[in-house]
C-alpha positions as CSV (number, residue, x, y, z in Angstrom):
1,X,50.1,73.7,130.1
2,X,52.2,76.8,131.4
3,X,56.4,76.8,130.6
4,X,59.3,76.1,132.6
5,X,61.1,79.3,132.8
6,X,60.2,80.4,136.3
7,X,56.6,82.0,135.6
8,X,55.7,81.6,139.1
9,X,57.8,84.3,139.5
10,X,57.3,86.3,136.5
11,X,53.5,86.4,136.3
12,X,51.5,88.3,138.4
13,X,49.5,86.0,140.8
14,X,45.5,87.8,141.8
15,X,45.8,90.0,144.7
16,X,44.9,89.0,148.1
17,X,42.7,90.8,150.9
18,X,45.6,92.0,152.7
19,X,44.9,95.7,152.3
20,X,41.9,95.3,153.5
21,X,42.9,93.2,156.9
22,X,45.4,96.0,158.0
23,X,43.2,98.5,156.9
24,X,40.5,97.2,159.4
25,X,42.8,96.2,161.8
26,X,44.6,99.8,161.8
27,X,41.1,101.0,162.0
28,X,40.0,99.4,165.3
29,X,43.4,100.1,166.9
30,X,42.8,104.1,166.1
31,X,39.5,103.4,168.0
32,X,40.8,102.1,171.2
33,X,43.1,104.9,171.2
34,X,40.6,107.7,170.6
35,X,38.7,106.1,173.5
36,X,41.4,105.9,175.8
37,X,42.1,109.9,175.4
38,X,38.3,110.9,175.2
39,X,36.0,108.5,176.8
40,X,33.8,110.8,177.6
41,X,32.9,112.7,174.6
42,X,33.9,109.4,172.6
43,X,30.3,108.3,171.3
44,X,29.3,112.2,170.5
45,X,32.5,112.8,168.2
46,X,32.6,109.3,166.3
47,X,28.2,110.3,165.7
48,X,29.3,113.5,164.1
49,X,32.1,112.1,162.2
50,X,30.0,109.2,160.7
51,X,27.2,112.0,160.3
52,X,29.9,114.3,158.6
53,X,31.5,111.1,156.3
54,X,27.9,109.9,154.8
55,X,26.3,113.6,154.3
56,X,29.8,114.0,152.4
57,X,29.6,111.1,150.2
58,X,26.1,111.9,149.5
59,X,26.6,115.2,148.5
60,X,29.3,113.8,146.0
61,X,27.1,111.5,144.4
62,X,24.7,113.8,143.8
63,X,27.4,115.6,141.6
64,X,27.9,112.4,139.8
65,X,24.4,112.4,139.3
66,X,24.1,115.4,137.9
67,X,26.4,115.0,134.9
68,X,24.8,111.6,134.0
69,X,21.7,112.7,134.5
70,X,22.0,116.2,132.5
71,X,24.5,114.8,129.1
72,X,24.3,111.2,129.3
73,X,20.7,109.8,130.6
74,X,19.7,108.9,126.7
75,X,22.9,107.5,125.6
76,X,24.1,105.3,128.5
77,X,21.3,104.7,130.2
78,X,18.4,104.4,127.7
79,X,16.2,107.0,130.1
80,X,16.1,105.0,132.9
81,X,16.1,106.9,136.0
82,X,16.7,104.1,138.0
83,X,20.1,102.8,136.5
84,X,21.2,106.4,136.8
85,X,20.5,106.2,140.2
86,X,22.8,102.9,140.3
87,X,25.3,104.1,139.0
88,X,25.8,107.3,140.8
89,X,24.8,105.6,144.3
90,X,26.7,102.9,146.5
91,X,23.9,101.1,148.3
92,X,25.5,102.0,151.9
93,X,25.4,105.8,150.8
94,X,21.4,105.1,150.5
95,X,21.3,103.5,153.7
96,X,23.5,105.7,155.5
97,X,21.5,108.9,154.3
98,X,18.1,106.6,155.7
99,X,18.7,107.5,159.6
100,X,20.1,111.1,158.9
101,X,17.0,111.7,157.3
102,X,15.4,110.2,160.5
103,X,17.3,112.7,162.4
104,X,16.1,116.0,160.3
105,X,12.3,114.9,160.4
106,X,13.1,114.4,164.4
107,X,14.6,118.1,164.6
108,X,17.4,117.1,166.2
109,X,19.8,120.1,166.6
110,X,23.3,120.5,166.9
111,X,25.5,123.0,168.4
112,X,27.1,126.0,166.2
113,X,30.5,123.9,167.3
114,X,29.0,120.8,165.9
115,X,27.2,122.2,162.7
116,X,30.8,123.9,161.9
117,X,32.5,121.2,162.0
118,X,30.0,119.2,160.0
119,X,30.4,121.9,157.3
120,X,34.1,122.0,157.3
121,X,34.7,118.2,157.4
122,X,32.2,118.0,153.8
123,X,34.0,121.0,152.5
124,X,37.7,119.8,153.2
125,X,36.5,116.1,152.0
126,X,34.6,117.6,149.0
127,X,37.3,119.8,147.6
128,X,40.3,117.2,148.1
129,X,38.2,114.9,146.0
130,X,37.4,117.1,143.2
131,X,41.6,118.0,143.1
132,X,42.2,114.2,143.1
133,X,43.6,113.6,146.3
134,X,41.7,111.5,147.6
135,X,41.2,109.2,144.8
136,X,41.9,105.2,144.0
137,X,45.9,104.9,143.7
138,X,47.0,102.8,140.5
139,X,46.3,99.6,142.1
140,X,43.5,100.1,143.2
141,X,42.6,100.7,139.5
142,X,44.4,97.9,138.8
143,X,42.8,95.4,141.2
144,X,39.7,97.3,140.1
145,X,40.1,96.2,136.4
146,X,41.0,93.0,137.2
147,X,38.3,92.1,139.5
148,X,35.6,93.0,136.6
149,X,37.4,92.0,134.1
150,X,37.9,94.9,132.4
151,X,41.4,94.7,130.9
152,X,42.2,94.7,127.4
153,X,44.5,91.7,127.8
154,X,40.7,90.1,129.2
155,X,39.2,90.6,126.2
156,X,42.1,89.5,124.2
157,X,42.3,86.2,125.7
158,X,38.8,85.7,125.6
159,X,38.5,86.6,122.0
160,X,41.3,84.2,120.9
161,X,40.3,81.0,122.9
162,X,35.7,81.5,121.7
163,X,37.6,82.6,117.9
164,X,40.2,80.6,117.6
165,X,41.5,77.7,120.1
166,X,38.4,76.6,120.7
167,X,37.5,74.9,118.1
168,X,40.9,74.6,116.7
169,X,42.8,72.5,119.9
170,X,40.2,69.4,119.9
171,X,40.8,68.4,115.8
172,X,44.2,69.3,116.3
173,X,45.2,66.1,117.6
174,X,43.9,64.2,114.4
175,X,45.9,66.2,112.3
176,X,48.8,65.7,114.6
177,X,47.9,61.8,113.9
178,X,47.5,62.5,110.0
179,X,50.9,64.0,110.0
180,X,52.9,61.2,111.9
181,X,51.5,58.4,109.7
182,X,52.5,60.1,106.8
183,X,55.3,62.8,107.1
184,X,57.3,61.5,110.0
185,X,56.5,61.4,114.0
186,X,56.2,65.1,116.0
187,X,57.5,65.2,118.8
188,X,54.7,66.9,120.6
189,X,51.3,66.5,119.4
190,X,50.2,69.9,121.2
191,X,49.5,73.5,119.9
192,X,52.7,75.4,121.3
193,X,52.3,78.7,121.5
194,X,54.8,81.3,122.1
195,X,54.1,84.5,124.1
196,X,57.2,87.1,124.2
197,X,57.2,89.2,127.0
198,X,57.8,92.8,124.7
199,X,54.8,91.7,122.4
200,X,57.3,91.9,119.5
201,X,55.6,89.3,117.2
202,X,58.0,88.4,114.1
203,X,56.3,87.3,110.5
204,X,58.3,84.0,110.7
205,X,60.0,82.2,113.7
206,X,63.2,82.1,111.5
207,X,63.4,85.6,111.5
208,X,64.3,85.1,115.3
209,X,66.2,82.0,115.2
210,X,67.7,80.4,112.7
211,X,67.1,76.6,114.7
212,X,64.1,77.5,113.8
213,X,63.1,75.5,110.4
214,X,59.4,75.8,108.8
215,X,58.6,72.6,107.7
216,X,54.8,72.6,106.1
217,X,51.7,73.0,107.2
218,X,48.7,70.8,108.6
219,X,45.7,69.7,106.6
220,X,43.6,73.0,107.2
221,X,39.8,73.3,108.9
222,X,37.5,75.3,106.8
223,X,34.3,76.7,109.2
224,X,31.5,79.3,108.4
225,X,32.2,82.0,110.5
226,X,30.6,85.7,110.6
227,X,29.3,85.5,107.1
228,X,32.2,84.0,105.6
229,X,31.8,80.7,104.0
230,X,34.6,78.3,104.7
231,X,37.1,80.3,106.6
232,X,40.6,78.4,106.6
233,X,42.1,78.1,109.8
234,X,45.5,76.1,109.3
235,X,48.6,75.2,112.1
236,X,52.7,75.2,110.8
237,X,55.4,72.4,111.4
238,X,58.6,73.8,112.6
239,X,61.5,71.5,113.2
240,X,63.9,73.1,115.7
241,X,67.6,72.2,115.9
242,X,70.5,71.8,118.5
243,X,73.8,69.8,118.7
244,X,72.3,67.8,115.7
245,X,69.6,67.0,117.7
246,X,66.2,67.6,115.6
247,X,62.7,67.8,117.1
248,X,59.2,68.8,115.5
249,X,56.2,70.5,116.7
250,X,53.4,72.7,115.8
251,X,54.5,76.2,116.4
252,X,53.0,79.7,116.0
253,X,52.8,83.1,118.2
254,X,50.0,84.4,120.1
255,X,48.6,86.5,117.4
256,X,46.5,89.2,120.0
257,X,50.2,90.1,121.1
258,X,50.4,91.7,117.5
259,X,47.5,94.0,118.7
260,X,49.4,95.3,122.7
261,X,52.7,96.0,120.8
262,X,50.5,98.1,118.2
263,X,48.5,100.2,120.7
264,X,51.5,100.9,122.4
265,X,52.8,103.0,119.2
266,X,49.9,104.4,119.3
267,X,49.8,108.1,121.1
268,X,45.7,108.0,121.2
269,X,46.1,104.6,123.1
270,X,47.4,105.6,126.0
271,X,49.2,102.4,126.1
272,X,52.8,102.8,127.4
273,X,55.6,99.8,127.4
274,X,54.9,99.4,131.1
275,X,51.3,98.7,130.6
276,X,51.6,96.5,127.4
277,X,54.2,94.4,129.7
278,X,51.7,93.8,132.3
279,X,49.2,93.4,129.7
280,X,51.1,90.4,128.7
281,X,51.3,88.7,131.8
282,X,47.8,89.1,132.5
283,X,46.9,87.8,128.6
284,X,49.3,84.7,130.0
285,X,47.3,84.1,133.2
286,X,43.9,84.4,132.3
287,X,44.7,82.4,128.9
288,X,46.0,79.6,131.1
289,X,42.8,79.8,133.3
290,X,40.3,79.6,130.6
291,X,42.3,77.1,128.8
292,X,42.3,74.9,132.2
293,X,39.2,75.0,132.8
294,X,37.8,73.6,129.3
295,X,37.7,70.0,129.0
296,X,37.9,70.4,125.3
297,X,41.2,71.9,125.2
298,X,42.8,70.8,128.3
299,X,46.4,69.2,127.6
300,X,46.0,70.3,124.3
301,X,48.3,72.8,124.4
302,X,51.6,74.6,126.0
303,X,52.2,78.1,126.4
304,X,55.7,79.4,126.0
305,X,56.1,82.6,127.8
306,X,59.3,84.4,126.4
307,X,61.8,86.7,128.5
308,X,62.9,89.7,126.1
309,X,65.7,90.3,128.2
310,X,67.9,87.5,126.1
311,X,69.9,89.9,124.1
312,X,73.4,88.8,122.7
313,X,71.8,84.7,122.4
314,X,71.0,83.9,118.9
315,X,69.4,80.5,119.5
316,X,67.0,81.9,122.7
317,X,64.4,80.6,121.0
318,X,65.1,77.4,120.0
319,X,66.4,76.8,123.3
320,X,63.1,77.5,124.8
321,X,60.6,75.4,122.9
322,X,63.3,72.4,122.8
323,X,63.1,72.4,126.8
324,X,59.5,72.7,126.9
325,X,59.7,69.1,124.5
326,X,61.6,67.4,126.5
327,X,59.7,68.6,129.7
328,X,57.0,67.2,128.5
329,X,58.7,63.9,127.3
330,X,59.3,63.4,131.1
331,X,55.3,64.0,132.0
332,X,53.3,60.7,133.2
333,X,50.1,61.0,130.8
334,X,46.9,58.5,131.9
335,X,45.9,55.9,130.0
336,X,42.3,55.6,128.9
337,X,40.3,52.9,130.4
338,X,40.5,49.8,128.3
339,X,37.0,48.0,127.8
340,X,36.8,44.4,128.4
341,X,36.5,42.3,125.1
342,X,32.9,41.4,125.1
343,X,34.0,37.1,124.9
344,X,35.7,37.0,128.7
345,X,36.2,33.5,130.2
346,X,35.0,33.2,133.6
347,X,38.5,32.4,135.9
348,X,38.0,29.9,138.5
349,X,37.5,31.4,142.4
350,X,36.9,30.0,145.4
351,X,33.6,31.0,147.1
352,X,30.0,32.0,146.2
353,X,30.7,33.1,143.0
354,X,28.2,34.3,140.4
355,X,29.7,33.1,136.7
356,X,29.8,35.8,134.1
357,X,26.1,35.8,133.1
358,X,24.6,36.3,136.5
359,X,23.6,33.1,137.5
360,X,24.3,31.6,141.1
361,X,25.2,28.1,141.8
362,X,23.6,26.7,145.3
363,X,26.4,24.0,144.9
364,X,29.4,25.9,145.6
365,X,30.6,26.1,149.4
366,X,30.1,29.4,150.8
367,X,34.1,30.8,151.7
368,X,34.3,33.7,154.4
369,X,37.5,35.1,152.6
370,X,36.7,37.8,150.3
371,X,37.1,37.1,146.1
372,X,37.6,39.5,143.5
373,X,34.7,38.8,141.0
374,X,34.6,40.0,137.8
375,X,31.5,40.4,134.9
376,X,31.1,41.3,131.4
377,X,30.4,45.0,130.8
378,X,26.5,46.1,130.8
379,X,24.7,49.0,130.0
380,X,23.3,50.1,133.4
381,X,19.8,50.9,131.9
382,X,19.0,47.4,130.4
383,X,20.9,46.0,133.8
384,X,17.7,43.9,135.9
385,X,17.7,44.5,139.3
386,X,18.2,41.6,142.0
387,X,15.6,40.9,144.6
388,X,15.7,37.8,145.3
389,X,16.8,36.6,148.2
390,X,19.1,33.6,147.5
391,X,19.5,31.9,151.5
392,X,15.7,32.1,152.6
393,X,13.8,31.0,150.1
394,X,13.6,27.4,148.1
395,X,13.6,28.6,144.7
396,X,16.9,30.6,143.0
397,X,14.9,32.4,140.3
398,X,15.4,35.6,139.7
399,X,12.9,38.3,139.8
């Protein structure tokens, strides 16, 4: 479960085809107009263009191909000729260059106009790509990143929900249980987890708020995990304070943040504030989709995404979690399904109606008006099928 401070529109929602539409739609406008000037020498001038566009891009991935192939065929690719080729090669560039070769074995020939132009079209394209110009702009990296998953705030999220959450969020609930019976009620049962937006992650919640009150800590779960034998993994109780109002709930930060506000004090990072601020909204999305999307730890939870733009309020924090609690006093949970008690006492109906072991009773009048029948619970494997046919033959024994 996301907050209630306005993330919708705070985090960054996945980009949309839009580009893409315009860019298309641009595109086939240009046409039309290049027609309308030139319809003569339309079809000649788009040939050499297209001609000029794929011998270009060609030409460029065989200069990507070169470095791969010359310093990093062994390391990257293990050898393998054909991933090199992969990697250096869009599969339209292949099929592009498939009827230009067509064309050379043909011996088609071009003008000295044409064959310039074809030359200074590659050489203008070539050299403004080498300089840069012509390369992705920032979101296109971006979208890029995103797309493939390549983030670091990807990774992060990943690593703490297989490392961490996982296996934490479904036991949690039986501590949360342990604790109540024992030490007083909580006032959430869920893992809340708090997410500030700088990536400034304090020691102790105190430290930020003094509301903020450690109370003790949950029975702790003990697993074998990459070689260590009975790893503890252990959750905090924090009661939180306000117009002598006191509520209780299990509490902590989202530890990965410790390791964005780190690289970005680090020079060989390349990690600017900028960057580890969008690193945190996308750690905040993509934690709330895998986090959805498992049955195991679904409801389980609340993430608490805080606004570092709070200065001169003391009690920010305290304010925060305690509106998240009573948000989610107000939520409408479902019941579980209730099984029948297996002694259920058949309740008089009118009509044809089967009584609660299965057997049918010629005697009763037959009623037109529907009835609401009920029957003790069966396993649907050991249930025998019905056959017979009840109003055309003499007997009423089942099959």
């Amino acid at each position: 479960m996301s907050g209630v401070m306005g993330e919708d529109g705070l985090v960054p929602r996945a980009r949309s085809r839009l580009p893409v539409v315009c860019s298309a739609g641009l595109g086939l406008f240009m046409l039309l107009v290049a027609w309308l000037l030139d319809p003569a020498r339309f079809s000649d001038r788009a040939g050499i263009i297209i001609f000029c566009i794929t011998v270009e891009t060609f030409i460029h991935s065989m200069c990507l191909l070169a470095e791969e192939w010359l310093f990093h065929s062994k390391q990257r690719y293990h050898g393998k000729i054909n991933k090199i080729f992969q990697a250096c090669f869009r599969r339209h560039v292949v099929l592009g260059m498939c009827p230009i070769c067509l064309l050379v074995l043909w011996k088609i020939s071009f003008s000295g106009e044409q064959k310039s132009t074809i030359a200074l079209m590659c050489a203008v394209s070539l050299l403004l790509k080498s300089s840069g110009f012509l390369g992705p702009a920032p979101v296109e990296i971006s979208e890029i990143c995103e797309m493939k998953k390549m983030n670091v705030a990807h990774g992060l999220a990943w690593s703490f929900y297989l490392g961490y959450l996982r296996f934490l969020l479904p036991d949690l609930q039986n501590k949360a249980i342990q604790y109540s019976s024992t030490k007083g009620k909580l006032s959430s049962p869920r893992l809340h987890i708090l997410l500030p937006l700088n990536a400034r992650v304090p020691t102790k919640p105190e430290d930020e708020d003094t509301n903020v009150i450690f109370s003790e800590n949950l029975p702790e779960l003990e697993r074998d995990t990459a070689g260590v034998r009975k790893r503890s993994y252990k959750n905090s109780v924090y009661k939180i304070t306000q117009d002598r109002e006191t509520f209780s709930c299990v509490l902590e930060y989202a530890t990965p943040l410790l390791t964005l506000y780190q690289m970005s004090h680090e020079s060989s990072a390349g990690f600017g504030e900028n960057e580890r601020k969008q690193q945190v909204l996308l750690f905040y999305r993509t934690l709330s989709q895998i986090l959805e999307d498992s049955l195991e730890c679904r409801n389980r939870y609340r993430l608490i995404l805080l606004n570092d733009e709070h200065t001169g309020d003391p009690h920010y924090l305290s304010r925060e979690i305690i509106q998240h609690l009573k948000q989610q006093d107000r939520e409408i949970h479902m019941n579980p399904i209730q099984e029948l008690p297996n002694e259920v006492h058949p309740v008089p109906e009118e009509g044809p109606i089967r009584n609660l072991n299965g057997a049918h009773h010629p005697e009763d009048p037959i009623s037109n008006d529907p009835t609401l029948m009920f029957s003790q619970p069966h396993s649907l494997r050991s249930e025998p099928v019905e056959t017979t046919d009840y109003f055309n033959q003499p007997n009423n024994a089942k099959r």
